[in-house]
C-alpha positions as CSV (number, residue, x, y, z in Angstrom):
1,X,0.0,0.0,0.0
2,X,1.8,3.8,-0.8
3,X,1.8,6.1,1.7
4,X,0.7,8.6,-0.8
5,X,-2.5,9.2,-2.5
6,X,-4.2,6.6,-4.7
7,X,-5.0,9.5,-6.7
8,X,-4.1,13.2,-7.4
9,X,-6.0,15.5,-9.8
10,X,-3.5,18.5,-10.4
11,X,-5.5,21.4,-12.2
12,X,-7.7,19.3,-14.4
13,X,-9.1,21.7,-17.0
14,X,-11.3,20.2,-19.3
15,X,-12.9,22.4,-22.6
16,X,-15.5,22.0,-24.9
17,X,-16.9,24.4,-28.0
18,X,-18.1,27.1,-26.1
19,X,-18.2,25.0,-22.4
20,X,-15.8,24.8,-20.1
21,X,-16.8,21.9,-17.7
22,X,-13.9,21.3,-15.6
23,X,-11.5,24.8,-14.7
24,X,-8.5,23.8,-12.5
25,X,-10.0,21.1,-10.1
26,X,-7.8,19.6,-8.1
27,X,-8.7,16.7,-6.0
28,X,-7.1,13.2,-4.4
29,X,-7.9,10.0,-2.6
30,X,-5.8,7.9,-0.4
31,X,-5.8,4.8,0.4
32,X,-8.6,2.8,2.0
33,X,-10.7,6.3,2.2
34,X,-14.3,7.3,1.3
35,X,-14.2,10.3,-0.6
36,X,-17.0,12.0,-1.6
37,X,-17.6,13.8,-4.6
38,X,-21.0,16.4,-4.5
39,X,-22.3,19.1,-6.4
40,X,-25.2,20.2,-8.3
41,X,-26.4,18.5,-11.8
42,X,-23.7,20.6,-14.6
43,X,-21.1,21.0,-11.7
44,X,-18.2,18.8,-13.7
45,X,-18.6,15.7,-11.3
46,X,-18.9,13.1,-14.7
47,X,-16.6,15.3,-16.7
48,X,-14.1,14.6,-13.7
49,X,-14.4,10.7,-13.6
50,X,-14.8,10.2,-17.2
51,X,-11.3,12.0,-17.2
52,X,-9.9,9.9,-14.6
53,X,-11.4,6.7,-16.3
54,X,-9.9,7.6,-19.4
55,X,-13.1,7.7,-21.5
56,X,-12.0,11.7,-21.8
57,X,-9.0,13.6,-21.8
58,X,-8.4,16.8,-20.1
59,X,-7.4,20.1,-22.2
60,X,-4.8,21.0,-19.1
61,X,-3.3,19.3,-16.0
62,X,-2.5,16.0,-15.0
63,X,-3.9,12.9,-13.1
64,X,-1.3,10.7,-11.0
65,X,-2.5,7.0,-9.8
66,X,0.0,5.7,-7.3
67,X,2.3,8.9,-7.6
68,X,2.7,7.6,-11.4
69,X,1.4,10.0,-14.4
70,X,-1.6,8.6,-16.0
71,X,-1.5,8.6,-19.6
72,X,-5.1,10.3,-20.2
73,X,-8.0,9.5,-23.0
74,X,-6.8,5.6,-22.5
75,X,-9.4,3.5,-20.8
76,X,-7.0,0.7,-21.1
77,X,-4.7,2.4,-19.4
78,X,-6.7,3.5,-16.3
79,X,-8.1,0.0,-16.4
80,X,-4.8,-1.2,-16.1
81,X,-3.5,0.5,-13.2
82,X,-6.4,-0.6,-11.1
83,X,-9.1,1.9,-11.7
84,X,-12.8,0.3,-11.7
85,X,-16.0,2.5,-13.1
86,X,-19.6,2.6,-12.1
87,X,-21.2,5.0,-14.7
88,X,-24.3,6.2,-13.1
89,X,-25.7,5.7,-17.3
90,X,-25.0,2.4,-17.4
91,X,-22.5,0.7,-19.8
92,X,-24.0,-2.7,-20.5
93,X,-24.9,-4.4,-23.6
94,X,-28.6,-5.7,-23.1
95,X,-28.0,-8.9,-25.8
96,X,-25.3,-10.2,-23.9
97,X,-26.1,-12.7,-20.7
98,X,-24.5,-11.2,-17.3
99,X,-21.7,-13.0,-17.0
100,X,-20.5,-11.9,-20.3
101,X,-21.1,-8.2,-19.5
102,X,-19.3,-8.9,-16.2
103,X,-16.2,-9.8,-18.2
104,X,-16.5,-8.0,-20.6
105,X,-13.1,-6.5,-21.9
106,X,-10.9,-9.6,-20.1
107,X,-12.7,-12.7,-20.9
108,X,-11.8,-15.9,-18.7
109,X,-9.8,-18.1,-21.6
110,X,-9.3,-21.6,-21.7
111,X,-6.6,-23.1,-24.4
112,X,-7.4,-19.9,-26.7
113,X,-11.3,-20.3,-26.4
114,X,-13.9,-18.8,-23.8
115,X,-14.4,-20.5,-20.6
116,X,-18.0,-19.6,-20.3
117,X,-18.4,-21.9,-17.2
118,X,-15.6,-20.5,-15.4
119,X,-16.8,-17.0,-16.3
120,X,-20.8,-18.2,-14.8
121,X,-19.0,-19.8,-12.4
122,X,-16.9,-16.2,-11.5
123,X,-20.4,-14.2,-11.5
124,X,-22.3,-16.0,-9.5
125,X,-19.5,-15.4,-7.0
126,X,-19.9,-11.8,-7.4
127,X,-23.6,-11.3,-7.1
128,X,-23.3,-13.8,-4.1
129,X,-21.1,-11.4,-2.6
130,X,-23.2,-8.9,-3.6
131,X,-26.2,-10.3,-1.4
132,X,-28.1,-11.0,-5.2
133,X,-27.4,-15.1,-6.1
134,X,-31.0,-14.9,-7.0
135,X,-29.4,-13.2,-10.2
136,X,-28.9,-15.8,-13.0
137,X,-24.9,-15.3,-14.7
138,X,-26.7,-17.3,-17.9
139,X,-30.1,-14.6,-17.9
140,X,-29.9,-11.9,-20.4
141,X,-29.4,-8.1,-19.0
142,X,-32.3,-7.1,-20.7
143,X,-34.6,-9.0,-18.7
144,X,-33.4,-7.3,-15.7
145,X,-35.1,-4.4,-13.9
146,X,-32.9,-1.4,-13.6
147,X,-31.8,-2.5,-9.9
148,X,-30.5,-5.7,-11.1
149,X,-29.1,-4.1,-13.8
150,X,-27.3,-1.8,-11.1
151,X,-25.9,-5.1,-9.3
152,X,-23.7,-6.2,-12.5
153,X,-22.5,-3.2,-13.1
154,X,-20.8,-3.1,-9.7
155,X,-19.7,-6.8,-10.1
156,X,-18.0,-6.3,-13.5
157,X,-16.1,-3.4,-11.8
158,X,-15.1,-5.7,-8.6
159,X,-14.6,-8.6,-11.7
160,X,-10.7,-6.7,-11.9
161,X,-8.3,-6.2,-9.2
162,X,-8.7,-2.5,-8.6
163,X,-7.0,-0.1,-6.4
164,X,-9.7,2.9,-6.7
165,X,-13.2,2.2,-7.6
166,X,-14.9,5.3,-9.0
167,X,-19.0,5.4,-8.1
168,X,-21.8,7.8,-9.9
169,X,-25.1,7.3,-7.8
170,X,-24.3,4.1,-7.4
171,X,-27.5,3.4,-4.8
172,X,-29.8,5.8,-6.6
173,X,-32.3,2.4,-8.0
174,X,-31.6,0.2,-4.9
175,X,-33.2,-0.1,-1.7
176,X,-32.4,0.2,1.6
177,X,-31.1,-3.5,2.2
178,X,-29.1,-3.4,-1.4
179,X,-27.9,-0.4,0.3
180,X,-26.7,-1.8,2.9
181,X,-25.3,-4.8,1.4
182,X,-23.2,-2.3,-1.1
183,X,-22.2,-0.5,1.7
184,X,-20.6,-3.4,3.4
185,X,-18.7,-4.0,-0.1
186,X,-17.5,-0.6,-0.2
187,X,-16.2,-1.2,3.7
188,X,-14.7,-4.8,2.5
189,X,-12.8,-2.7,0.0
190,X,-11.4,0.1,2.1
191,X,-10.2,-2.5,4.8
192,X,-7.8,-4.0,1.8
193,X,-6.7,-0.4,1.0
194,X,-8.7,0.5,-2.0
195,X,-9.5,4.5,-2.7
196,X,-13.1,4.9,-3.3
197,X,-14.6,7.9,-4.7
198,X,-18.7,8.3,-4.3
199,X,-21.0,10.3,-6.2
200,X,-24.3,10.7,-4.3
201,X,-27.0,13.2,-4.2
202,X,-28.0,11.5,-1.1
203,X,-26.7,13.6,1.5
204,X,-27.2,11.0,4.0
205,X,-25.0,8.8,2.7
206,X,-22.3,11.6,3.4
207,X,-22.2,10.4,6.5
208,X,-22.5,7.1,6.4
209,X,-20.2,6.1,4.1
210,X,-17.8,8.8,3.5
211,X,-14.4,10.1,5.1
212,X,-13.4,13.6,3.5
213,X,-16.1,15.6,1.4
214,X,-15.2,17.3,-2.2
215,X,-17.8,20.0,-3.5
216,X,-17.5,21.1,-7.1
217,X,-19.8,24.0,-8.5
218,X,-19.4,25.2,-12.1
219,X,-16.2,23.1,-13.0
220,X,-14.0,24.1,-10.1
221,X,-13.4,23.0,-6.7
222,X,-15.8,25.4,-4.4
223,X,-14.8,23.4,-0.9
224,X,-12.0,19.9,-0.6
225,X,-11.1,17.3,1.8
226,X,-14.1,18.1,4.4
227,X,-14.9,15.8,7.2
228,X,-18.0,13.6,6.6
229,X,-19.6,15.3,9.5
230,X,-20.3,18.6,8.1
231,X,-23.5,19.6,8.5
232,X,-25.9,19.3,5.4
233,X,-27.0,23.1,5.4
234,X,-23.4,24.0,4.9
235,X,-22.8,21.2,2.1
236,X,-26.0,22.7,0.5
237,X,-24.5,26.1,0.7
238,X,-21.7,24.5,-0.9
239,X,-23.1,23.1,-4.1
240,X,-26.1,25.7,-4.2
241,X,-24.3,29.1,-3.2
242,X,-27.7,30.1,-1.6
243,X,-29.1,28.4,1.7
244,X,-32.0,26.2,1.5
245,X,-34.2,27.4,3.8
246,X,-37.4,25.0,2.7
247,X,-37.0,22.2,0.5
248,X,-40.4,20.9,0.6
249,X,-43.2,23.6,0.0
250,X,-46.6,23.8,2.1
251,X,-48.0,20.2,2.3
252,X,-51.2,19.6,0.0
253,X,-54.4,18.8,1.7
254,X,-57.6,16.9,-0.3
255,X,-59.6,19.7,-1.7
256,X,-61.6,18.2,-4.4
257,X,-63.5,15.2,-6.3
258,X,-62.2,11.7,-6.7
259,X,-59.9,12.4,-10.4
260,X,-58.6,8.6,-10.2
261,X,-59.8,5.6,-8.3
262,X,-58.5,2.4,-9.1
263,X,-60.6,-1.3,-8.2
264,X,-58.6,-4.3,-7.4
265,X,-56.0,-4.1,-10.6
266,X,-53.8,-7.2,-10.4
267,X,-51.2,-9.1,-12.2
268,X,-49.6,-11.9,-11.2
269,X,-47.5,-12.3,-9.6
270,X,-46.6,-8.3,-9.4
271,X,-49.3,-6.7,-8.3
272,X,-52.2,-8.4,-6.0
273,X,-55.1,-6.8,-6.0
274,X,-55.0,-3.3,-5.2
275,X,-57.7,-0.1,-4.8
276,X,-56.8,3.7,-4.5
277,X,-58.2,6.9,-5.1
278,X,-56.7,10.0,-5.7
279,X,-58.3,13.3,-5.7
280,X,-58.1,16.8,-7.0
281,X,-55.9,18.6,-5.4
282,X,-54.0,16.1,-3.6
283,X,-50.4,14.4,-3.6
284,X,-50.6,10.6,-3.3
285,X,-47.7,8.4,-2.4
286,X,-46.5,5.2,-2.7
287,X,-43.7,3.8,-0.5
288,X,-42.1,1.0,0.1
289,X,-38.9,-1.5,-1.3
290,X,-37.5,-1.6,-4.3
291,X,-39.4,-5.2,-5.8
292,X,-42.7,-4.4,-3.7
293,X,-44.9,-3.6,-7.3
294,X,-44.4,0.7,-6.7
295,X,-43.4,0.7,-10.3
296,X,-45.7,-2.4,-11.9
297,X,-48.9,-1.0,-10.1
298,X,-48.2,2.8,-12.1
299,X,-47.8,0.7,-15.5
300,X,-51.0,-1.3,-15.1
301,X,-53.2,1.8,-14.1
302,X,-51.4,3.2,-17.3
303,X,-52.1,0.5,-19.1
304,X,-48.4,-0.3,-20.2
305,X,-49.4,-3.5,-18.9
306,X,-51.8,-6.2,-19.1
307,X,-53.9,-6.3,-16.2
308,X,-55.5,-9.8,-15.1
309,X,-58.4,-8.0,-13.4
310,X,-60.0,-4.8,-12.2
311,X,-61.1,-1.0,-13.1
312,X,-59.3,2.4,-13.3
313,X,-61.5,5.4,-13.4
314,X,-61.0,8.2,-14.6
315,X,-63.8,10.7,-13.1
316,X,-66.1,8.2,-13.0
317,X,-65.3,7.3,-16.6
318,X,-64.0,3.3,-16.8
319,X,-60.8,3.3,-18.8
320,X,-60.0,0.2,-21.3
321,X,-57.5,-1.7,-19.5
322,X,-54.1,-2.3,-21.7
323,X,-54.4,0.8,-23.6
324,X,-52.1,3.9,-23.5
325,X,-53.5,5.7,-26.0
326,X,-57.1,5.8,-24.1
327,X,-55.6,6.6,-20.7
328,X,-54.0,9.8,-22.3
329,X,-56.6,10.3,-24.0
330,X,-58.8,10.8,-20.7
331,X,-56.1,12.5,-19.1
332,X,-53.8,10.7,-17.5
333,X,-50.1,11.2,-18.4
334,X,-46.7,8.9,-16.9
335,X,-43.3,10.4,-16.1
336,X,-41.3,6.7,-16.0
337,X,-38.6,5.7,-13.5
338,X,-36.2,5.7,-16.2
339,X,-36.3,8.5,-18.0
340,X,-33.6,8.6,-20.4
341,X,-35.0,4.9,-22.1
342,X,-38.5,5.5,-21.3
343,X,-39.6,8.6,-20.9
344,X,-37.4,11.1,-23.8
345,X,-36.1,10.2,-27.4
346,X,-32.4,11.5,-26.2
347,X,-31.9,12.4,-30.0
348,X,-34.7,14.4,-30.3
349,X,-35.1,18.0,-29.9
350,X,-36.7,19.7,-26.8
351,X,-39.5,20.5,-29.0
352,X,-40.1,17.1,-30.7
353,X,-40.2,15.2,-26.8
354,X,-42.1,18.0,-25.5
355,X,-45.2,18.0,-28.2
356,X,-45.2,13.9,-28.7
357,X,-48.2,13.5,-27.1
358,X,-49.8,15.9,-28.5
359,X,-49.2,16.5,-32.1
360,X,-52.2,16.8,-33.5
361,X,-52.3,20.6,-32.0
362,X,-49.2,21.2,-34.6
363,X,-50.7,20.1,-38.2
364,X,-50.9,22.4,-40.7
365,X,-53.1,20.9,-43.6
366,X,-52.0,17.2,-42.5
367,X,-48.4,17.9,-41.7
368,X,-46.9,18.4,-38.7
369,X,-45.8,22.5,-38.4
370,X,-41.8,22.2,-36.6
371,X,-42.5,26.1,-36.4
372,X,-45.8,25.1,-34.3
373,X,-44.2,22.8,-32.3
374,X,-41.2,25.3,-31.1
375,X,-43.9,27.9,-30.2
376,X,-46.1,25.8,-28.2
377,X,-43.0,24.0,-26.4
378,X,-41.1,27.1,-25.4
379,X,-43.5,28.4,-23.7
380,X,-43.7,25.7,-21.1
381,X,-40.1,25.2,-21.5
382,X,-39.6,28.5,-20.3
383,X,-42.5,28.5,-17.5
384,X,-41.0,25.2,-16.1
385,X,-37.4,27.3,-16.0
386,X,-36.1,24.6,-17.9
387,X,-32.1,25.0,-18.6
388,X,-31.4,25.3,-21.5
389,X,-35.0,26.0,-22.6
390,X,-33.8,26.6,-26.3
391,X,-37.0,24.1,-27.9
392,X,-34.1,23.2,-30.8
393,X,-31.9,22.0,-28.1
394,X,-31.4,17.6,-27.7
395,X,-33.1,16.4,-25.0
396,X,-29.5,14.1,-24.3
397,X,-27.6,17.5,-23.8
398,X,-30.0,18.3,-20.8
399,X,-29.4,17.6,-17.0
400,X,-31.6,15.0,-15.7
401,X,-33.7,17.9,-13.5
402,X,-33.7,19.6,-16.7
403,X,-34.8,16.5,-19.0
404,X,-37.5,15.9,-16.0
405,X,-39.2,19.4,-16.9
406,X,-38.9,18.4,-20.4
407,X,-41.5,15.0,-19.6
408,X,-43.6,17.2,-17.7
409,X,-43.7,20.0,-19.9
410,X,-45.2,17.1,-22.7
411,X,-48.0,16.3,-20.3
412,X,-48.8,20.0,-19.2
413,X,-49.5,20.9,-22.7
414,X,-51.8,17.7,-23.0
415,X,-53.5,19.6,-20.2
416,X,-54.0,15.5,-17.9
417,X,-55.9,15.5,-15.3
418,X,-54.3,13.1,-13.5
419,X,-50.2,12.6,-12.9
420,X,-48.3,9.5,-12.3
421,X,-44.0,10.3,-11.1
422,X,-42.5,7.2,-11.0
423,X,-39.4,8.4,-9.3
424,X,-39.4,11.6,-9.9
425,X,-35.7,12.8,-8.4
426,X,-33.8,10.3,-9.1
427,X,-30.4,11.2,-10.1
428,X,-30.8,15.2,-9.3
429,X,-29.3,17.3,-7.3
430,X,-30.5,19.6,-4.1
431,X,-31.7,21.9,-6.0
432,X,-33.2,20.9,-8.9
433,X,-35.1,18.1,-6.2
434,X,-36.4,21.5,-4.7
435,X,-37.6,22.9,-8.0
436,X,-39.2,19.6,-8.8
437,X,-41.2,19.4,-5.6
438,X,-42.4,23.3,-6.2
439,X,-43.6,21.8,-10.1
440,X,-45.7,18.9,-8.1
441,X,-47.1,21.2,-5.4
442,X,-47.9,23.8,-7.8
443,X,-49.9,20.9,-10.3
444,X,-51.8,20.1,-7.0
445,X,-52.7,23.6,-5.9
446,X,-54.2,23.8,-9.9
447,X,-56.4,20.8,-9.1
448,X,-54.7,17.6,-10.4
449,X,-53.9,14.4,-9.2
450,X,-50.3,13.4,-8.8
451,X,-49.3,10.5,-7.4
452,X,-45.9,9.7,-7.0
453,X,-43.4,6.6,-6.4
454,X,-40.7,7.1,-4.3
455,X,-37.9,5.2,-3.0
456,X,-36.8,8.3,-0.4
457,X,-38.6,8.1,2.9
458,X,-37.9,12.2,3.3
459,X,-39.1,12.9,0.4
460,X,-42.5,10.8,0.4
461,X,-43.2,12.6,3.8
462,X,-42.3,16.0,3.0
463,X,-44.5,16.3,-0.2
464,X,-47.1,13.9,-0.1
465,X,-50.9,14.0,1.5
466,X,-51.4,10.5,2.0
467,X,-48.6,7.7,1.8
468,X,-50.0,4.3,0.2
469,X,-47.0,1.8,1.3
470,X,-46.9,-1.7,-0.7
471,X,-45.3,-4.9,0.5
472,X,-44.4,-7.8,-1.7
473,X,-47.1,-6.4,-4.6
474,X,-49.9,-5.7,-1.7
475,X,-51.3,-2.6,-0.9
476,X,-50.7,-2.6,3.2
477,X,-50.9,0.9,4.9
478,X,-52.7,4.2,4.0
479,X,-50.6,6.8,6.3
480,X,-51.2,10.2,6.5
481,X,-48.9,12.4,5.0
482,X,-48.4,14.7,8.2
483,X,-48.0,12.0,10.7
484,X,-45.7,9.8,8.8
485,X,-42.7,8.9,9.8
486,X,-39.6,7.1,8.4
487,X,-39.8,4.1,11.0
488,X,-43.7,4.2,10.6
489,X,-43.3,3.5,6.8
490,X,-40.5,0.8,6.5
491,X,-42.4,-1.0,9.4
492,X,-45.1,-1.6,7.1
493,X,-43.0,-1.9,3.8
494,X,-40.9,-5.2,5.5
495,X,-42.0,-8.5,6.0
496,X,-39.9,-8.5,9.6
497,X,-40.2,-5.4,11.4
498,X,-37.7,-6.0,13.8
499,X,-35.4,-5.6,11.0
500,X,-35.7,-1.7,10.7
501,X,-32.4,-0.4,11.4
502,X,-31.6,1.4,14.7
503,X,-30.8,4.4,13.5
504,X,-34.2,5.4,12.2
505,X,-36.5,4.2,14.9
């Protein structure tokens, strides 16, 4: 183990046409520390890492890995040294099974030809480690939800011998056991003198998992090396440059007629029957593990999915089950959990994404009017402060706060009655979280629906009425919003109660 740093960043500069996303950060890890890496979505944090992984090299400065220069814009190179990626976008190939993604890059060879049972045999090692054996090496990644997806990603890093494992939100699609179980990797890791740098928006992971903090604002280094305890109003200062005084705005209370009201939907073995109503007015909830049916549930009373039996109501109206095109039709629009795959055609303009739903508003004589649809969409691009809110802009250039405006901007110009978040923060930072719990409460006060799945407690009890909490696909709990706490609501989400940890009872 060196006595020095793992790594050193010495005035990293990196410039693009008309961007400068990095300007002079410096930064280091040492050995068998937790460093944390925070800042605001646009702050430089990827540019940073993608620099230090050698999928980008810097316009100025230099990047040491065991005291040694690191020749830069050469994965192979950082690979080689010992330097493991966890892309918050994930870099698998879908076709491939997991253990080939896993080892992808340094296959396990046997007499010049694959070993494809020592590589299975290799995986399931890793994901048993990983507290996931349920995980089959030989099943496709496609057929993976995101979470699982999440798991391989961090085995096929730990697949190498590494001496500083890089981390972008790597907990942001687990739950809190997964969290846990990666946690106690991370630890594992530390113990044998491995640097570790994590990328979190979490704030509370700050403390539990990190030694020294790093804040980056606008490409350079606002505040380095500061101890894991510092409070999380200064941090927010930090990566803001403003305090946040409120993040959640004035709790919604029911103030009107039943918008939605779902009757026993189920599909096996997801979702068991469940029944909800949500009313005008009002922000709904629904809590509870990652696995439980949060996500499944949203897509049936969309219709994304099959159901095996029940209603969904639209004000009093009976929806056809199955059907996407009628739910929008009645009102009803989805912001997915992923929102890069599902939810935005990243190669598409701002404009394009923004009036999909809706394009029968920009025909001109039967064709569609581009000049219509950049009106129309800068106009809620611009009331949603959406950054940029150029309509001609890609929606892959955009932050993810920013690319969530752009999905809600689609369904505020198809005027729905009814709102469905799936996630709605994931992946953004203070900030923009606070800007998109303003856009929810401000929807409410106007008399929709919303109702929102979340996999942070905090932020399920600071914006919601009523918290719906699901257990193994079963609608268990109906907690109101203003007396809910964090202990209440993982008590009902887990099958053992006792197993709630200490820290939040």
């Amino acid at each position: 183990m060196t006595d020095g740093p793992i790594l050193e960043v010495r005035n990293i500069a990196k410039q693009y046409p008309g961007v400068r996303a990095l300007d002079g950060v410096d930064f280091d890890v040492m050995p068998g520390e937790v460093h944390v890496l925070l800042g605001p979505n646009g702050a430089g944090k990827s540019t940073l890492i993608k620099c230090v992984s050698g999928a980008v090299a810097p316009s100025e400065g230099e990047i040491l890995v065991g005291g040694e220069p690191l020749p830069t814009g050469e994965p192979s190179e950082s690979m080689a040294r010992g330097v493991g990626t966890i892309y918050q976008e994930l870099d698998l190939v879908e076709d491939l099974t997991v253990a080939e993604s896993v080892f992808l890059g340094h296959e396990t060879r046997r007499g010049g030809l694959l070993d494809r049972a020592a590589m299975r045999r290799e995986t399931a090692e890793l994901l048993e480690r990983l507290d996931h054996p349920n995980i089959s090496p030989s099943a496709r990644v496609r057929t993976l939800r995101p979470a699982g997806q999440q798991i391989v990603s961090i085995a096929r890093a730990l697949s190498r011998k590494i001496r500083l494992l890089i981390m972008d939100e790597p907990s942001a699609i687990l739950d809190d056991h997964e969290i846990e179980t990666l946690f106690g990797v991370v630890r594992r890791l530390t113990e044998q003198g491995v640097g570790v740098i994590y990328i979190s928006h979490r704030l509370d992971e700050v403390r539990r998992i990190g030694d020294r903090v790093t804040v980056l604002s606008d490409g350079r280094t606002v505040a380095v090396g500061l101890p894991s305890a510092t409070p999380t109003d200064t941090l927010v200062e930090h990566m803001v440059g403003r305090k946040v005084e409120q993040l959640y705005p004035e709790r919604q209370k029911r103030s009107g007629d039943v918008l939605l009201e779902v009757r026993g939907i189920a599909r096996g073995p997801d979702v068991k029957p469940a029944s909800l109503e949500v009313h005008a007015g009002e922000v709904v909830g629904i809590g509870g593990l990652v696995g439980a049916g949060r996500t499944e549930l949203l897509r049936l009373v969309y219709g994304l999915d099959p159901a095996d039996d029940g209603e969904v109501l639209i004000e009093g109206k009976r929806l056809p089950l199955g059907r996407p095109a009628a739910a929008i039709a009645a009102g009803l629009g989805l912001a997915p959990e992923d929102r890069k795959s599902q939810g935005l055609l990243l190669q598409w303009s701002l404009a394009a994404n923004v009036t999909l739903a809706d394009l029968g508003k920009h025909r001109r004589r039967g064709l569609l009017s581009p000049r219509s649809e950049r009106k129309a969409a800068a106009e809620l691009l611009r009331e949603l402060n959406t950054k940029p809110d150029n309509p001609r802009a890609l929606a892959r250039e955009l932050s993810g706060g920013n690319q969530q405006k752009v999905v809600l901007a689609r369904w505020l110009m198809r005027r729905c009655k009814v709102l469905l978040f799936d996630e709605p923060t994931r992946g953004v930072d203070v900030g923009a979280k606070a800007e998109i719990y303003r856009l929810i409460t401000d929807l409410a006060k106007s008399g929709k629906g919303i109702l929102v799945v979340s996999s942070e407690l905090p932020e399920l009890i600071g914006l919601c009425t009523r918290i719906l909490v699901m257990r193994e696909g079963e609608l268990v709990a109906d907690v109101p919003g203003e007396e809910a706490t964090e202990f209440d609501l993982l008590r009902h989400a887990v099958t053992h109660p006792e197993s709630v940890p200490e820290e939040i009872r």
